[in-house]
C-alpha positions in Angstrom: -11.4 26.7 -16.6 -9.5 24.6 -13.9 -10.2 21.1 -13.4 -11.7 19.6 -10.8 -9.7 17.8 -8.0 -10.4 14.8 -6.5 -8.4 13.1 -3.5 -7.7 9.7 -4.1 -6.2 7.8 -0.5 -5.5 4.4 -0.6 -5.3 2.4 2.9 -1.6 1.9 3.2 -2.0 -2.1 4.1 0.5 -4.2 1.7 0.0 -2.5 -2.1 -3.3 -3.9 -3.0 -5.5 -1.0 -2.0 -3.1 1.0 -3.7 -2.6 -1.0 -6.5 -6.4 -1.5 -7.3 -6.9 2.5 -7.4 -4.6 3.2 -10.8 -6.9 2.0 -12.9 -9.5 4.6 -11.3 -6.8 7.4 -11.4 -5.8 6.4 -14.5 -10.0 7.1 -15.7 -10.0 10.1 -13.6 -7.6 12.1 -15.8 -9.1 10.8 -18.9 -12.0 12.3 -18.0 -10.0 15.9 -17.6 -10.1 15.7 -13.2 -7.1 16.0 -11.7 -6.4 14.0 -9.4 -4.7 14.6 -5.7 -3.2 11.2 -4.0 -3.0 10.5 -0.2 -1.4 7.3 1.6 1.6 6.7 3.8 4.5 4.1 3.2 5.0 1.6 0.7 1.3 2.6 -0.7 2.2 6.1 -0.9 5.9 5.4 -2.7 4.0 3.5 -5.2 1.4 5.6 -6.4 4.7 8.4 -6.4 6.5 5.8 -8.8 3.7 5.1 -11.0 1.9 8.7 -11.4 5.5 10.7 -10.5 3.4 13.8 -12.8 0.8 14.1 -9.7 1.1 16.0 -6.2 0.6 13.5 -3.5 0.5 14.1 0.1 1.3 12.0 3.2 -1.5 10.8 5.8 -0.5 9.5 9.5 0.2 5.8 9.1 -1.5 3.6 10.9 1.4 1.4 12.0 -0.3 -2.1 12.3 2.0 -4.8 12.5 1.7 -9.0 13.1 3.5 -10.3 15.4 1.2 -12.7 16.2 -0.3 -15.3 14.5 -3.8 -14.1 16.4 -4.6 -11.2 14.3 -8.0 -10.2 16.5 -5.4 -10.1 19.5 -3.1 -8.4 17.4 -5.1 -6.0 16.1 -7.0 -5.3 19.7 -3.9 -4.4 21.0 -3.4 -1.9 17.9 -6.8 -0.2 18.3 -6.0 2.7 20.5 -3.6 3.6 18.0 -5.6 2.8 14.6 -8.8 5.0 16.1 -6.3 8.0 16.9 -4.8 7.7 13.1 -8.3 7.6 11.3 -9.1 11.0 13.5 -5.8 12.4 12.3 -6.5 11.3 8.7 -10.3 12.7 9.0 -8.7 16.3 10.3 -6.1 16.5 7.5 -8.7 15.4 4.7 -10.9 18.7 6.0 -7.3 20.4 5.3 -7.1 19.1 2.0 -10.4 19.8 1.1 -9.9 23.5 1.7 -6.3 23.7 0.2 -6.8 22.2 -2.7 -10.5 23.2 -3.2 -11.7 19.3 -3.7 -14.7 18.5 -5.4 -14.4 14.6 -3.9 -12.8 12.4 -2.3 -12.5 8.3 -3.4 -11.4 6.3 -0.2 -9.9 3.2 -0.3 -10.7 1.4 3.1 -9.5 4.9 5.2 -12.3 5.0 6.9 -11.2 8.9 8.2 -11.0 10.4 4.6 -14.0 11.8 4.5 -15.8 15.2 4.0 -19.0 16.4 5.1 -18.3 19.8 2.5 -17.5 17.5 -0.1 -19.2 13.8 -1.4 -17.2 11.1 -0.4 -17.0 7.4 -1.6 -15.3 4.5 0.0 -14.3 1.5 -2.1 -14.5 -1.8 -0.1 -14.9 -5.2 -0.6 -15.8 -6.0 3.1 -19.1 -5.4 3.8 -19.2 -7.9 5.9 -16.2 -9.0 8.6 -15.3 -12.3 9.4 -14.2 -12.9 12.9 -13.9 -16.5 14.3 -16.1 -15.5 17.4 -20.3 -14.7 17.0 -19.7 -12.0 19.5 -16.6 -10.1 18.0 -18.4 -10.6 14.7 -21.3 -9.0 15.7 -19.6 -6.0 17.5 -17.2 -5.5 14.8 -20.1 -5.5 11.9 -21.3 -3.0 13.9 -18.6 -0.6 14.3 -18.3 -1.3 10.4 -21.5 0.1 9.5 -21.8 2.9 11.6 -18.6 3.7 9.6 -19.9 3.1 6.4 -22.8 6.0 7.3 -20.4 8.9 7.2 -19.7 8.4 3.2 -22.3 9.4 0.3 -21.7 5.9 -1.5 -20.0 2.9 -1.5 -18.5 1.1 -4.2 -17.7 -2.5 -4.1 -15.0 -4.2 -6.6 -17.0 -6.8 -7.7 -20.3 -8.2 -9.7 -23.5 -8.2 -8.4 -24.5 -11.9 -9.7 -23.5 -15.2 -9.1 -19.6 -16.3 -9.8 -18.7 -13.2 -8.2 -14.8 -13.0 -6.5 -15.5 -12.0 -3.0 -18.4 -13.9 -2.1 -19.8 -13.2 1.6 -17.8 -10.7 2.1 -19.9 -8.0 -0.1 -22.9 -10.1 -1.0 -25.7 -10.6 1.3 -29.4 -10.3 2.5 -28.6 -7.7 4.9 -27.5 -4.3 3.1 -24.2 -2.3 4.9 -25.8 1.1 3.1 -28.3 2.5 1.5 -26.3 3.5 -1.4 -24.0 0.5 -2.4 -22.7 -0.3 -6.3 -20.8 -3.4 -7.5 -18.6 -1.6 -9.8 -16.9 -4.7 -11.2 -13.1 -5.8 -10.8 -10.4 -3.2 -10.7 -6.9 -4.2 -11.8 -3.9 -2.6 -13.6 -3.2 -6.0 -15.3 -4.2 -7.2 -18.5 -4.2 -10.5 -20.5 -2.2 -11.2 -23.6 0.6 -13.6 -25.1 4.0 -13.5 -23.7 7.0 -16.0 -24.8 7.5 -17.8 -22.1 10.8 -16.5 -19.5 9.8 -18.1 -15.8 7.9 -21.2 -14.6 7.0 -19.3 -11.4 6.3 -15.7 -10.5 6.1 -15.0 -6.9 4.5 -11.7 -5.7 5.2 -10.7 -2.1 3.0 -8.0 -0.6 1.1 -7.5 2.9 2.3 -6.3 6.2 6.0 -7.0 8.5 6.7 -9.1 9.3 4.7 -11.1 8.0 6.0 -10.7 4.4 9.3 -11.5 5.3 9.1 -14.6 6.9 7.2 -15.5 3.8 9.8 -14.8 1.4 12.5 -16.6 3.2 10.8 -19.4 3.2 9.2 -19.7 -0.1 12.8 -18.6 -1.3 14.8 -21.6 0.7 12.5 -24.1 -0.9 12.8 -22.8 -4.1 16.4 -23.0 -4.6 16.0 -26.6 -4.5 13.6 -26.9 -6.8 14.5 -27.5 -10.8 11.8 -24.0 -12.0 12.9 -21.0 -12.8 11.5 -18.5 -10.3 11.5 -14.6 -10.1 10.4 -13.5 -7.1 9.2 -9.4 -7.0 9.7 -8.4 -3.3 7.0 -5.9 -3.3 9.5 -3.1 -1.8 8.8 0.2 -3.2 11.6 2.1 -1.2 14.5 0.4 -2.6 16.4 -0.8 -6.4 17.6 -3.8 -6.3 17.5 -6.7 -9.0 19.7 -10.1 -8.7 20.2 -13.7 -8.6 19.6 -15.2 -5.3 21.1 -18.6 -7.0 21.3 -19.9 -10.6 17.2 -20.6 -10.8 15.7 -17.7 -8.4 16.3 -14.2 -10.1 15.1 -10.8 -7.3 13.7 -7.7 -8.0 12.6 -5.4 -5.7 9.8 -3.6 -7.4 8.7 -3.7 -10.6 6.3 -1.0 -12.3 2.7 -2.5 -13.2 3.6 -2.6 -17.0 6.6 -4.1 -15.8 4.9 -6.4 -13.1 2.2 -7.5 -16.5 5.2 -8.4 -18.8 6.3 -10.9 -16.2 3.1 -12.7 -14.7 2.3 -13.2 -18.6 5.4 -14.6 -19.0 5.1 -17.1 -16.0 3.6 -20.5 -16.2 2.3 -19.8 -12.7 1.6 -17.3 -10.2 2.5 -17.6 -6.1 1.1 -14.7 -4.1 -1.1 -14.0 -1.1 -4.8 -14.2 -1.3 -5.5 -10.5 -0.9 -8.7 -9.2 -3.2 -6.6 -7.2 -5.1 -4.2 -10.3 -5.5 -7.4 -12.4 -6.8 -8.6 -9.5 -9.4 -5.4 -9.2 -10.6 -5.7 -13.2 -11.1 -8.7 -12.8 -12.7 -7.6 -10.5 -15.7 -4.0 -12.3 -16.2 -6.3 -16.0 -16.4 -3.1 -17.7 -14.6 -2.9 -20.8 -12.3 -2.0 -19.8 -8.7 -0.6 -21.0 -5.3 -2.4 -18.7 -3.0 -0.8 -18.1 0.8 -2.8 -16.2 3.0 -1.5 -14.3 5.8 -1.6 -16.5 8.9 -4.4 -14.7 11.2 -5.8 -12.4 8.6 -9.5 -13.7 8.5 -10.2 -12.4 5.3 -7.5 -14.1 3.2 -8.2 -17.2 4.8 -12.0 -16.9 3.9 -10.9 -16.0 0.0 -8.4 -18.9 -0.1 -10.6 -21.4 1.4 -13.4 -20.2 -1.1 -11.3 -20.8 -3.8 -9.8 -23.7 -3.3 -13.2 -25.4 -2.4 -14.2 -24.5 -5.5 -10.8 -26.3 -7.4 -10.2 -22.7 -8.9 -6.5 -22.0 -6.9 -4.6 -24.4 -4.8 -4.0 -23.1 -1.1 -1.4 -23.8 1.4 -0.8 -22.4 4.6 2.1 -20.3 5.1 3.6 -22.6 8.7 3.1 -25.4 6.3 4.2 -24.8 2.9 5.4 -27.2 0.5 5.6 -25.8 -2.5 6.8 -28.7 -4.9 3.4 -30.1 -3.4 1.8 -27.3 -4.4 3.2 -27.2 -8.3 2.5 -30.4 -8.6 -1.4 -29.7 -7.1 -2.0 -27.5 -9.6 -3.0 -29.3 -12.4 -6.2 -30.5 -9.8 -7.3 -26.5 -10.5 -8.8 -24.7 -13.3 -8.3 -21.4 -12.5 -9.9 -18.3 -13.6 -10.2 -18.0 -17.7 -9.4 -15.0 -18.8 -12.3 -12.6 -20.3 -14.5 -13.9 -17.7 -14.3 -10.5 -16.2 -14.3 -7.2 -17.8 -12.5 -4.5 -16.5 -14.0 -1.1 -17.5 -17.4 -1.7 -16.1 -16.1 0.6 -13.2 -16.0 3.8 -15.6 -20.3 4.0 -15.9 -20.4 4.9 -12.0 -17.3 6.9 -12.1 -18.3 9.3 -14.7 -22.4 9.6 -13.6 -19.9 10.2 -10.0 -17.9 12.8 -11.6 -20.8 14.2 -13.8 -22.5 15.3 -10.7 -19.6 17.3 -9.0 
C-alpha cells in the first residue's frame, strides 16, 4: 500500500522556520509518511541539502526585505505584495493537494498553505504580535486570528507551564483558537561533549540586508580580538570555507550534524534571537550573545526577556561591542541542558497522523 503524503512548507524567513521542521520530517518518515516539502529561497535550498532523497517543490516567495530600521513601515509598504504571495501559495497548495493526493499539510507560519479537502496545521509561536502602537496591535491580532481560523489545529513549539521559551508570545488568557497544542521545543541540535576547537561560534541567519550588515561588523571587531571565531554565514546557495584572518575561520553553510559538531565545540554561541535560534540554545545548554534584528518586534521582545532574566546577554546590533559582550557573559547562566526534552512533539504528531 502507498504511503501517505504530507506537505511540509516552511515560511522562507532566515532558516529558522525551516530549520525547526527537520526534526518533524525526520518523525514523519519514521512513522512510514512520506513526506513532500514546499518553501522558496534559502529555506527551500536547505531542506534540498538536508533531505536531497525527498521531492520538494517551490512556492512564490514573498520577497520581504529591511531596509529600514522601522520594520512596521517596512513591512506596510510590503503588504500588497505579501497578501498577493499567501493567495498564490493558497492556489498552488490546492494544486499540490490534487497532484500529489495529500493526506495533510504541516505549515510553518505560510499562512496560505492550507486545504479545505485536506486537515491542515500551522506551527507558530506567535499567537500573539507585538507592535509598539495599541492600535496596530490590535488590528494586526486581529488579522492574525482570523488567519489562524482557516487551519484544523495549531501547534505551538513550546511548554504549556511556567519557564516556558516564548513567553507572551503563545501564552495567554485570551485563546488565538479553539484547538491549540504546546508541543514542546523543536530543534535538530543535541547536547553532548565536544573537545574544545573555537571560543566563539557565530550563526548568521535572518533576512538582507540585514544579515549582512551584521556579519561585517561582528566580523571587523572580531579580528581584533585574541578568540578563535568561526563564523557560519548561513548561505545555502553557495561552498565556500576560509580564513578571513589568522583567528576568524568562514564557512558558508554547514549541514545540521555539521552545524552540532561545532556549537558543541564552542565555548560560546553569537546569533540572532530568532525562536528557532533560542530552542536550538536550549538543547546545546551554551552561553550566548543574542542580536536581534533591529525593527523586528519579536526578537527584541525574546532578547529583552532573556536578558531580564540573566539567562543570555543582549546587545543591539547599531551598538555592538562584542569584547563587552564576552566579557558580560559570565553575569548569565544560560539555559542547562536537559531542561527541555525534545521528542515531546512526536505524541501530537502520531495521534495527527493516526487520524489521516
Amino acid at each position: 500500500m502507498a504511503s501517505k503524503k504530507i506537505l511540509v512548507a516552511p515560511l522562507n524567513w532566515g532558516l529558522g522556520h525551516a530549520t525547526r521542521c527537520i526534526p518533524i520530517i525526520s518523525a514523519l518518515e519514521t512513522l512510514g509518511i512520506e513526506p513532500i516539502l514546499a518553501s522558496d529561497g534559502v529555506a527551500l535550498h536547505l531542506l534540498r541539502a538536508e533531505f536531497p532523497h525527498l521531492e520538494t517543490v517551490e512556492l512564490p516567495s514573498y520577497k520581504i526585505f529591511y531596509r529600514q530600521e522601522n520594520m512596521i513601515f517596512g513591512i506596510g509598504r510590503q503588504l500588497p505584495r505579501i497578501f498577493s504571495a499567501v493567495q498564490k501559495e493558497r492556489r498552488a497548495t490546492e494544486n499540490l493537494v490534487e497532484k500529489y493526493g495529500l493526506a495533510g499539510v504541516i505549515s510553518d507560519n505560510r499562512y496560505g498553505c492550507f486545504s479545505k479537502k485536506v486537515p491542515a496545521v500551522l506551527l507558530t509561536h506567535q499567537l500573539n504580535l507585538r507592535v509598539p502602537n495599541w492600535f496596530l496591535e490590535k488590528s494586526a491580532n486581529w488579522v492574525l486570528r482570523r488567519a489562524l481560523k482557516n487551519f484544523d489545529s495549531i501547534w505551538v513549539p513550546d511548554v504549556a507551564k511556567e519557564g516556558n521559551l516564548s513567553g507572551e508570545l503563545s501564552h495567554g488568557s485570551n485563546p488565538a483558537h479553539p484547538d491549540i497544542y504546546y508541543i514542546g521545543i523543536l530543534s535538530r541540535m543535541k547536547n553532548y561533549v565536544r573537545e574544545r576547537e573555537y571560543d566563539v561560534a557565530v550563526v548568521l541567519s535572518g533576512p538582507e540586508p540585514q544579515r549582512t550588515i551584521l556579519e561585517s561588523r561582528l566580523m571587523e571587531q572580531a579580528m581584533m580580538l585574541p578568540q578563535d571565531f568561526i563564523f557560519i554565514q548561513g548561505k545555502t546557495n553557495i561552498t565556500q570555507h576560509y580564513r578571513a584572518s589568522e583567528n576568524v575561520e568562514v564557512v558558508s553553510y554547514l549541514t545540521s550534524h555539521e552545524l552540532n559538531d561545532v556549537l558543541m565545540s564552542s565555548r560560546v554561541v553569537v546569533c540572532r534571537s530568532g525562536y528557532s535560534s533560542l530552542m536550538d540554545l536550549a538543547m546545546l545548554g551554551k552561553k550566548a550573545i543574542l542580536i536581534p534584528t533591529p525593527g523586528q518586534t519579536e526578537q527584541v521582545y525574546l532578547a529583552d526577556y532573556f536578558s531580564e532574566k540573566g539567562i543570555f546577554h543582549s546587545q543591539k546590533q547599531s551598538n555592538l561591542d562584542l569584547e563587552k559582550g564576552i566579557l558580560n557573559l559570565g553575569q548569565t547562566k544560560g539555559i542547562p541542558a536537559g531542561q527541555f526534552r525534545d521528542d515531546e512533539f512526536l505524541e501530537v504528531l502520531e495521534k495527527w497522523v493516526a487520524r489521516l
